[in-house]
N, C-alpha and C positions, 0 to 999 in steps of 0.2 A: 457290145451295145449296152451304152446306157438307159435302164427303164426310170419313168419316172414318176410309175406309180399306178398308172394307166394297166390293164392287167386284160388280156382277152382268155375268155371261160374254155374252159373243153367239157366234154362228156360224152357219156354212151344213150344211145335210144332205150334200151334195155334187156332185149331178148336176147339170150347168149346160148352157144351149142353145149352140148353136154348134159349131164344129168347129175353132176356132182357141186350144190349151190355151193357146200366150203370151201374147192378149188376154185370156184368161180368168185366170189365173193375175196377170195386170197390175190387172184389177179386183178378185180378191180380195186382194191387196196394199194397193191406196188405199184398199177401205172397211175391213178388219180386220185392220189392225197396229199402231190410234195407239189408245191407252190416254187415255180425258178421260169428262170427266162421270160419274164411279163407273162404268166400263164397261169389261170386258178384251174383246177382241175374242182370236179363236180364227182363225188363218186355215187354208186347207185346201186339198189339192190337189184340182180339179175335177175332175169326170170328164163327157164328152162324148160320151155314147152316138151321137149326130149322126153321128158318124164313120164309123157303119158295123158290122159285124159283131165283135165282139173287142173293143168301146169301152165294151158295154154290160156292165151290172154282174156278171151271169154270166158271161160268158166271160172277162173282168179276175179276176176269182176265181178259175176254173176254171184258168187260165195261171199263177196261184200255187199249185199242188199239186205235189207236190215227187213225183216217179217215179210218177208218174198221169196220161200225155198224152192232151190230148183234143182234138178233131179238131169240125167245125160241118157236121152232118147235117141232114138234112130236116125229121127232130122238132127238132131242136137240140143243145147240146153233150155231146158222146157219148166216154166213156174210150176209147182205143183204144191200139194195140198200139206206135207210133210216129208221133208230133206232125204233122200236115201243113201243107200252108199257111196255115190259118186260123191256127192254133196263133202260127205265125210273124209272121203278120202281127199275133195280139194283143201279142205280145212286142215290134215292133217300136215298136206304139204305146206300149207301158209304157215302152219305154227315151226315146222323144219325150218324154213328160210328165216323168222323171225329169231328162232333160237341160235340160228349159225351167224346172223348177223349182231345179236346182241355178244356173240362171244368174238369176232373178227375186229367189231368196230367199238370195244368197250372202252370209255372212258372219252369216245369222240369225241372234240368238239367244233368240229368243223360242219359244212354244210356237207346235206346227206337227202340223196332226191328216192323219191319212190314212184311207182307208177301206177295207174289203175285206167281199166278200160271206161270211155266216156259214156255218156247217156244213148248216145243217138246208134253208138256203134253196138252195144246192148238189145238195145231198141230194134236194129234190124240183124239180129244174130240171134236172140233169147227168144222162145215160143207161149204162146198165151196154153194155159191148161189144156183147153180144149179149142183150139183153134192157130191161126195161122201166126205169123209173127209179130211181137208187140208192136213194131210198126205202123198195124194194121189199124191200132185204135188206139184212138185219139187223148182217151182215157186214162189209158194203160200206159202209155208213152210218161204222162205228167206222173202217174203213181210209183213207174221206175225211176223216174229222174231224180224224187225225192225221196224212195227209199236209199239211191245210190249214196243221194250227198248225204243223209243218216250214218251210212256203214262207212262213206269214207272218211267222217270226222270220228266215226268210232276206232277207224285204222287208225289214223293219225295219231288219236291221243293213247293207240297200244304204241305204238314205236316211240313214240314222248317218251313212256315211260320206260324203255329199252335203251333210248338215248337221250338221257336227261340234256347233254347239253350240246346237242346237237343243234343248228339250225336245217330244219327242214322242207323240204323242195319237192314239189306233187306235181307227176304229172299225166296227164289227160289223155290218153290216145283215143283219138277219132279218127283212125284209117278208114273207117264204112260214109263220114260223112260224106264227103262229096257226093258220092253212089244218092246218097239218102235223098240229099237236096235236090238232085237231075232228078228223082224219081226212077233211078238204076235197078230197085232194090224188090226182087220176083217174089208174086206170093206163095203160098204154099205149093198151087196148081203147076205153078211156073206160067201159066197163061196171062198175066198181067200182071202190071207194075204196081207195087203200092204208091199210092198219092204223096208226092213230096209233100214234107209241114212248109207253113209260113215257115220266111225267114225270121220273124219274130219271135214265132213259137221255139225253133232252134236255141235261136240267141236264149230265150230266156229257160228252157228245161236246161243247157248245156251251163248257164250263168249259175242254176241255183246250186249246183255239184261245185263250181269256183266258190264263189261265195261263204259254202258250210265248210270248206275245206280252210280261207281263210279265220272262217270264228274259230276255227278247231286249234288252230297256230302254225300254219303251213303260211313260209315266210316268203314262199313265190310260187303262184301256182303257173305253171305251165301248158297247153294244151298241144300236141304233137301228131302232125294230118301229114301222111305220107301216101297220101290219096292225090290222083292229076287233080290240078285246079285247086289248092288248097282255099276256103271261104277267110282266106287272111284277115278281112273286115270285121266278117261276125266274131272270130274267137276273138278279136278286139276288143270288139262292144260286148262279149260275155263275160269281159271281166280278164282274160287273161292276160298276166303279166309279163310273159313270153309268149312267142308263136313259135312252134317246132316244127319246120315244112325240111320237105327235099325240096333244094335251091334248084336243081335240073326242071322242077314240075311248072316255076314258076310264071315265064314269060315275062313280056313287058308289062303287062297288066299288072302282074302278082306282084311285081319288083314294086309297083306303083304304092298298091295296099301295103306293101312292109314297108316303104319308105312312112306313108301316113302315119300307121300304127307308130312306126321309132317315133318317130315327131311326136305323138299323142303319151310317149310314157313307157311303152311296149319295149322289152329286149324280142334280138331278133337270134333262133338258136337254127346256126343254117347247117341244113344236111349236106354236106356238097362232098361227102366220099359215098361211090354208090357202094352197095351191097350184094353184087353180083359176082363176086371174085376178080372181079377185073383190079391193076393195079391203078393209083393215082400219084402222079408228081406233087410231091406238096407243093413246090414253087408255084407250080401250074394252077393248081387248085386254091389256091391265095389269092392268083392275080382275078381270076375269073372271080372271085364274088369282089375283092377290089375293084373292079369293072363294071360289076352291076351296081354295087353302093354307089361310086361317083355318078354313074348314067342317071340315078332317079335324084341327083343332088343332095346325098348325104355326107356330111363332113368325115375325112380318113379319123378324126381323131374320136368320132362315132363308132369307130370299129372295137374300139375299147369296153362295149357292149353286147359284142356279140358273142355267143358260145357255139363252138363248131363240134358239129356231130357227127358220125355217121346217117348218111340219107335215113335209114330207116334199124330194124333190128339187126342181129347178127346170130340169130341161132342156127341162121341156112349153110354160115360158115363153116368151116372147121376149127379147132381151137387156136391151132398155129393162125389162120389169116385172121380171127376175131383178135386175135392178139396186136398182129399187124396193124387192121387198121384204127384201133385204138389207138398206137403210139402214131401212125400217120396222121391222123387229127389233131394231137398234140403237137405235132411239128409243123402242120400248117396255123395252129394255134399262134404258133411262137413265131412266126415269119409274118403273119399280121400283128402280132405285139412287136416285135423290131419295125417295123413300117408305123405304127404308132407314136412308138416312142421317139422315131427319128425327126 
């Protein structure tokens, strides 16, 4: 097959099994950095919850809030008055990952994505000092948002200087949104639900995190909701450059807002291998979002935009199937770049 130019993305969601980030860091190297068959691979720095307290995607987020320390309580990640050992110990790991990546990916100059947890998912995961989850108040919610987008333009411009010439690629995980928006999300008591925000209020705490990440020189920001019923619309209207869903969550509806968003500007980064150990045909798994693009009337040669992911992370795996479906995604990658190009 000849390509002709037209190139469909691959990548990883981010969370990888194991606790060793230079083996992990080494395999997303060999499968996503060589460019062949109509396919750009996307690589990324893993993150390895395995590790322990501080590795997981909360408290990695939580350690990038910039004059908001917070400390790992019994409920969980709690603002507090001065950072303690937990604190230190996430920081310790961030500086590990930075330093195994400035040595794996020296001299890159390719694009290079990172990820951090979003506002909202913070917001109903992180605890107020002395009280129930920031969630709860209305305050505290705007205070995290903009501490966040502070820490993540101050991450951005550490990795700048680890890869000077890299183009760089952020992106957003809001797994809790959905929860948030329904008003899913228990308070302390567990006896009531905290009050969903406006959807404006959403859009715009979740927009000021996109926004400080483009001043900073993050050259697409992406936002990634592995939550039922992904808000496809608002991470639109937030600014995001890409939308990161599992393709399974989405229905006719959802199909509807990704078709809008492409039309508006938006890449569409579709999760469509699950993350259950179960296996996928890539043929199969091509035709199926082939299926839904033409259903909402998007052009096949629109496919040349999209980057296929796995549904969600892969640290639940084991290393041989996180391997697997890495390279399955590349091969359905390439089987909608043949369909492109033809």
């Amino acid at each position: 097959m000849t390509h002709t130019g037209l190139v469909v993305g691959v990548s990883g969601i981010g969370s990888w099994p194991g606790r060793d980030v230079r083996e992990a860091l080494r395999v997303v190297r060999g499968e996503l950095t060589e460019e062949a068959d109509g396919v750009t691979p996307l690589p990324y720095l893993p993150e390895l919850p395995d590790r322990g307290p501080g590795a997981d995607l909360v408290g990695r987020g939580a350690a990038l809030l910039s004059g908001l320390p917070v400390d790992l309580q019994p409920q969980g990640w709690r603002l507090v008055d001065r950072p303690g050992r937990d604190a230190e110990r996430t920081e310790a790991l961030w500086r590990q990952d930075l330093d195994e990546l400035a040595e794996e990916f020296d001299g890159w100059s390719g694009r290079f994505k990172l990820a951090v947890a979003g506002p909202w998912t913070l917001a109903a995961s992180v605890w107020l000092p002395r009280g129930d989850r920031v969630l709860s108040d209305r305050g505290a919610v705007r205070d995290l948002a903009a501490s966040l987008a502070e820490g993540v333009a101050d991450h951005l411009r550490r990795v700048r200087r680890l890869l000077p010439g890299a183009s760089l690629v952020l992106q957003v995980d809001e797994p809790s949104l959905p929860a948030v928006l329904a008003g899913r999300i228990r308070s302390d008591s567990g006896l009531r639900a905290l009050p969903a925000p406006e959807p404006h209020d959403a859009e715009q705490h979740l927009g000021v995190v996109l926004e400080s990440a483009r001043d900073a020189g993050a050259d697409l920001v992406a936002v990634h909701c592995c939550g039922d019923r992904p808000p496809v619309g608002l991470l639109r209207d937030a600014g995001a450059g890409a939308v990161s869903v599992d393709t399974a969550t989405l229905g006719p509806r959802g199909w509807e807002s990704v078709a809008a968003s492409v039309e508006a500007g938006a890449q569409l980064w579709a999760g469509v291998l699950p993350t259950d150990g179960s296996r996928t045909d890539p043929a199969a798994a091509a035709d199926r979002l082939r299926r839904s693009w033409h259903e909402v009337g998007l052009e096949t040669h629109r496919l040349a935009e999209v980057t296929v992911t796995p549904a969600c992370g892969l640290a639940g795996a084991t290393p041989e199937t996180a391997l697997e479906t890495t390279r399955t995604a590349r091969e359905i990658a390439r089987i909608l770049a043949d369909g492109v190009a033809s």
